[in-house]
C-alpha positions, 0 to 999 in steps of 0.5 A: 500500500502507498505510504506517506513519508511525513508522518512519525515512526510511531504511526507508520503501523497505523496507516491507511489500513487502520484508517488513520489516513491523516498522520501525513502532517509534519515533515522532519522525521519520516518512516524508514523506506519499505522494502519492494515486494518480492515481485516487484524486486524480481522485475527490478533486478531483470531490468538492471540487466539491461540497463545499470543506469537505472535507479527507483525510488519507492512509496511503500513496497511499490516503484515510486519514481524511476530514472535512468541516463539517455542512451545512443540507440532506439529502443524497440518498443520505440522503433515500432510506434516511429515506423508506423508514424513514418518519423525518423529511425536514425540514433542521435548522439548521447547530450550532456548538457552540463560542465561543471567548474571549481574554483571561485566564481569570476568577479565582475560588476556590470556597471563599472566596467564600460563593457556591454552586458553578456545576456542574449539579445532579443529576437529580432521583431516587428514592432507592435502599434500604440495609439494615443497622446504622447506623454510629456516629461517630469520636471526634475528637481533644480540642477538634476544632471544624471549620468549617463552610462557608456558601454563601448567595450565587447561583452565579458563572457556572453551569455550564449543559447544552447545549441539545438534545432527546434522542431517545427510546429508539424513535427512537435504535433507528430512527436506529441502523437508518438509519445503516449504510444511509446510510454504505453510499449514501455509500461506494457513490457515492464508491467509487473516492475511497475505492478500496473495492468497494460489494459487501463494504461490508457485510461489512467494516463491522460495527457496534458501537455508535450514538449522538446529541449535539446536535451530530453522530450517530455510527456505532461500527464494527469493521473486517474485511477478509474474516472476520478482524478488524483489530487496533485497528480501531475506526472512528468515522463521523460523521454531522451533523444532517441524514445528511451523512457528515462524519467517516470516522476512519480508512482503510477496508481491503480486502485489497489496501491491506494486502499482508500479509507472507506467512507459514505462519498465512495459509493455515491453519497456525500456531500454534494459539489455545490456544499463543498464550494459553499463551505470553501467560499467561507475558508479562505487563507486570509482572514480578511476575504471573508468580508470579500465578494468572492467566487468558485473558479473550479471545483473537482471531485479527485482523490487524495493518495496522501490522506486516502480519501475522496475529497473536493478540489476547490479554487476560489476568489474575488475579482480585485485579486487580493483572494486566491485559494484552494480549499481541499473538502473531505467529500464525504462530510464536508470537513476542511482538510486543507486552505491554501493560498495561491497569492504570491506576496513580497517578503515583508508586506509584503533610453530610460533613466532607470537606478544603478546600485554602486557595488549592488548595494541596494540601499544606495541607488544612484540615476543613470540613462541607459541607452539602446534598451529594446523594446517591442512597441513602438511608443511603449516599454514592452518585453517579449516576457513582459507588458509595463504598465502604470497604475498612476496613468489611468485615462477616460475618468478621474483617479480616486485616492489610494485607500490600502495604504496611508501615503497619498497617492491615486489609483485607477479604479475602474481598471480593477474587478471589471472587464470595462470601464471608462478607466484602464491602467496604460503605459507611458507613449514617447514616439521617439522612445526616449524615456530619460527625462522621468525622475524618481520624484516625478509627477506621472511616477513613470519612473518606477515604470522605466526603472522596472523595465529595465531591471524586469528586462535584465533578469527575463534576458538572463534567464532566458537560455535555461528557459529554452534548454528546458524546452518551454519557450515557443518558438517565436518570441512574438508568442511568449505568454507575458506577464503583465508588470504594473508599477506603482500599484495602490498597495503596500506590498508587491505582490504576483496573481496567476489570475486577475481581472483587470483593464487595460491599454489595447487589451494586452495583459488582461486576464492573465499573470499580473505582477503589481509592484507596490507604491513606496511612500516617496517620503521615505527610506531604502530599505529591503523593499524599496530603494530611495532617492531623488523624492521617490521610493519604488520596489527594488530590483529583488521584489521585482525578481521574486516575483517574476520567480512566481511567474516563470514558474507558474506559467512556464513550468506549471509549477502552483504554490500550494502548501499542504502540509497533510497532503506532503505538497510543500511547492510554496516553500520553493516558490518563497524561500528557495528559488523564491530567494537563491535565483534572484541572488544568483542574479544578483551576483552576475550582475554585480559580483556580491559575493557569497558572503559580502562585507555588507549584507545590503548587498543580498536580497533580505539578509538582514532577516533568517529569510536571506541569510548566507550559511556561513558556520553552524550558527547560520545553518538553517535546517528542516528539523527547525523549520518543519511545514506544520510550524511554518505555513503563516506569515514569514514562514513559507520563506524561512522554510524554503530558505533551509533549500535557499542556503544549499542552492547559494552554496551550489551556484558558488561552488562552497561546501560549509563545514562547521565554520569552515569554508571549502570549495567544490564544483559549481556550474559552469555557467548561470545557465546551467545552474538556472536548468538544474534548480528549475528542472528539480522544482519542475520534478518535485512538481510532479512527484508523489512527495512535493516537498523539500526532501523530495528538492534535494533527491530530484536536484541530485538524480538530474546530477547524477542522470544528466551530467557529468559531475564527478563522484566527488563533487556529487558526494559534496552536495550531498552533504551540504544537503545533509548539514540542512537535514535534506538527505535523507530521502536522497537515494544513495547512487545519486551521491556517489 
């Protein structure tokens, strides 16, 4: 039978054959891994002798996930399915994708150097029409001169795509076709290693999405058992070059893995669909939504593996985008079992002139003009990643004052909660592009527009090649789902929405991934959310790049943000406090070479707080055991929790192993490339794993290590100590580290 691991070693016996389908509560200490069944074990060891590479992991006695390396020729079971479909049957040469270095990363700082900046450029584009009144210039404070800057010399080491060949749309829909045919040969001849029937395969898997990468293909499934759906039962397969199953992310369930816990709802009683959404509409994960008009955006029936039980999958929320949760209802009596919120807020509360950061201090931001910026639309800041908008330059109605917050500031308020309105949020129109002469104590506050353009454009740019070597960018940059960035919101804190409903210039952004970066108070002080200076406050680059962290996530990986510490889902801790925190460090530190531990700690995204501390000796050491789900779901706490894989990460990207107080160096990644591929492959794995959680990071991240790579057997033993000086090792499997 399936058994969660996040339970204590005293209710292991008491699990889902006793009932008690709730002990899934606290991560920290989990049972011993059980042995596989002697079947299963035999159909193990006859498909070692025809690949050594392979290795499992296991939930209860059956095959969890399963992993192996690519390999130089077609596999039968393949070849048929190629044949048939009249695809080509020529082997392609084995690809490993990462080399890694050792040694200290190379120091530089981009803004000091007069050299260009090394990320890809864009594609190039027919520029988008903007209509409408040209904007004119802020007044600038009396004898404001800002800099500008002059880049002459050739690029430092420049960021380069990965080499490949994308297929064309014709080819990607034929491979798409190929794919389930091949993984159903696969499971067919491996049935019983699997301990699944070969007649219900189709009816259990059914696909989602399909993608390629000059790597590996992949296969998006959704799990069934019968006609219910399985309750975050997204699956990952992942094929290499040549249609070898290489990757199968998590257990694949029949009816008699799961011994569910019997109850009224599994022979058609229970509550009904429409009891479950009113009791999920009066639950929300922020107290204050209750006083909010809200709505069910989707209610399914699934069941849930973790608790044994059928229950109701509910995700609500109000139409300014301030509520957004999902509510998991025991279907056969209505109880709550878990409310989780999907809005991803800030830390703490949560030609442009845009602001330098001398030495990557961002308490001390200085004017500069950039020159020669990209841009998409003719009149307008908009990215291929991106839309730039202004929540201070509504047009057609008056603005109203901002109530959220205490500084004195306007709003467009017919943009928000409507699909129209005699008000929408636009973004600055200059016909010449110059958007130099706005100041950060302006009037329009475009500044915070032309400031977040900027720093938005660097970081998508930068991690633009790992997006593409993981096979998730469209081919043309015309079609890259955008995120729409508002600066200047009426709110005191930055925060990202998967959905929003909103009105906008020409219709674009609307409906989809928002980011409404906070009105600062101009009055004020740099500080970890808002750099200051000139008579104007606006979010500082870190904001801005957590929450794009939010975004490319979700919209690219398919990546959600709950946090279900019953349900063994911890995905809002990787979204929070690692990635949520390593990734814009990591940026950070390309962009102005900080360091790993630099002499100020205004250098680093919140290292003020435990949320960005550096893992510099035991003192510092933040570990599961002290930050376990059940204490860490409200407030602060998703980011101190996801920092426990924070500081691993930030001692992988720079190539340090921590002993004690003691500092020694390992490999790294070659490049910011590789290290962004490996930690969103490992979230895009733990996604689709049986466990999403912190443990199950740290095993994923070391499988693509040692499956995908060519890392020494030194290097993979570091790593997998620094993730066992944070108490992430054990659910590693122990091929990976040696």
């Amino acid at each position: 039978m399936f058994t969660p691991r996040s339970i204590t070693p005293f209710a292991i016996a008491a699990l889902f054959s006793a009932g008690a389908a709730q002990a899934g509560s606290i991560d920290g200490a989990r049972p011993p891994r059980e042995a596989p069944s002697l079947a299963v074990s035999s159909a193990m060891a006859d498909y070692r002798k025809l690949d050594a590479d392979v290795s499992f992991t296991f939930a209860g006695p059956h095959i969890d996930s399963f992993a192996s390396k690519a390999k130089p020729v077609i596999p039968d079971y393949a070849m048929q399915v190629l044949v048939k479909l009249g695809m080509p049957a020529t082997a392609k040469p084995v690809r490993s994708l990462l080399l890694p270095s050792k040694g200290p990363i190379a120091s530089r700082d981009l803004e000091t150097n007069g050299l260009a900046l090394p990320f890809v450029a864009e594609a190039g584009s027919a520029a988008s029409a903007s209509l409408g009144t040209v904007d004119g210039a802020d007044k600038p404070r009396d004898g404001t001169v800002v800099p500008r800057e002059v880049r002459q010399g050739p690029a430092p080491d420049p960021d380069r795509m990965v080499d490949w060949k994308r297929p064309d749309a014709a080819t990607l829909a034929l491979e798409k076709r190929a794919a389930m045919p091949i993984l159903s040969a696969f499971l067919a001849r491996h049935a019983r290693m699997f301990d699944i029937d070969p007649a219900r395969i189709a009816q259990s898997l059914r696909i989602k999405e399909y993608q390629t990468s000059p790597l590996f293909r992949k296969l998006t499934i959704e799990q069934y058992v019968g006609d219910e759906k399985v309750l975050y039962g997204r699956t990952l397969v992942h094929f290499d070059l040549n249609w070898n199953v290489i990757g199968i992310s998590r257990m694949l369930l029949t009816p008699a893995k799961l011994q569910l816990k019997s109850t009224s709802a599994d022979i058609g009683g229970g509550i009904s669909p429409e009891l479950a959404a009113r009791t999920a509409l009066i639950a929300p994960a922020q107290a204050e939504c209750k006083q909010m008009q809200v709505r069910t955006i989707r209610n399914e029936r699934t069941i849930d593996i973790a608790r044994g039980l059928r229950v109701f999958d509910i995700e609500s929320g109000s139409s300014d985008g301030e509520c957004h949760w999902r509510t998991i209802v025991d279907a056969a009596n209505g109880r709550i079992l878990n409310v989780s919120d999907l809005v991803d807020r800030a830390y703490t509360d949560a030609q442009v002139n845009r602001w330098r950061y001398p030495s990557g201090n961002l308490f001390t931001p200085a004017q500069v003009i950039s020159t020669g910026q990209y841009t998409r639309n003719d009149r307008r800041l908009e990215h291929d990643f991106f839309y730039m908008m202004n929540d201070h330059r509504c047009e057609g109605a008056a603005e109203t004052m901002c109530g959220e917050t205490k500084f004195a500031s306007n709003w467009c308020s017919a943009a928000y909660g409507t699909d129209s309105g005699s008000s929408f949020i636009r973004a600055t129109r200059r016909t010449d592009r110059d958007f130099a002469p706005y100041f950060p104590g302006g009037a329009s506050e475009t500044f915070g527009e032309t400031n977040a353009y900027y720093w938005a454009r660097q970081f998508s740019q930068w991690l633009k090649p790992s997006l593409d070597a993981m096979g998730v960018l469209p081919d043309s940059a015309s079609d890259f789902p955008r995120v729409l960035l508002v600066s200047d919101a009426c709110r005191s804190g930055s925060v990202h929405n998967s959905t929003f409903a909103i009105t906008t210039d020409n219709n674009k952004g609307e409906g989809g991934n928002v980011i409404r970066l906070a009105h600062r108070d101009p009055a004020g002080s740099s500080n970890h959310n808002a750099s200051c200076e000139g008579g104007g406050c606006f979010d500082n680059p870190s904001n801005l790049h957590h929450e794009l962290n939010h975004f490319f996530l979700k919209r690219y990986y398919d990546f959600g943000s709950d946090l279900d510490c019953g349900g063994n889902n911890q995905m809002k801790f990787i979204h929070e406090g690692a990635l949520g925190t390593a990734v814009p460090q990591a940026f950070w530190q390309s962009y102005y070479g900080v360091g790993y531990k630099p002499s100020s700690t205004d250098k680093l995204y919140f290292s003020h707080s435990e949320t960005g501390q550096v893992h510099e000796n035991d003192a510092s050491r933040m570990t599961v055991g002290g930050h376990l789900c059940v204490n860490q779901t409200t407030d602060q706490g998703p980011y101190h929790a996801g920092r426990v894989v924070g500081q691993a990460l930030w001692e992988f990207y720079h190539g340090i192993k921590v002993t004690g107080a003691t500092q020694s160096g390992t490999w790294r990644p070659t490049t910011d490339t590789d290290f962004n591929w490996i930690v969103y492959w490992a979230a895009d794995l733990m996604a689709a794993s049986t466990y999403k959680d912190r443990y199950e990071y740290a095993n994923r991240f070391m499988e693509i290590l040692d499956k995908h790579t060519n890392w020494s057997s030194g290097g993979k033993q570091d790593y997998c100590e620094i993730f066992q000086h944070h108490g992430l090792r054990d659910f590693i499997n122990a091929d990976y580290c040696n």
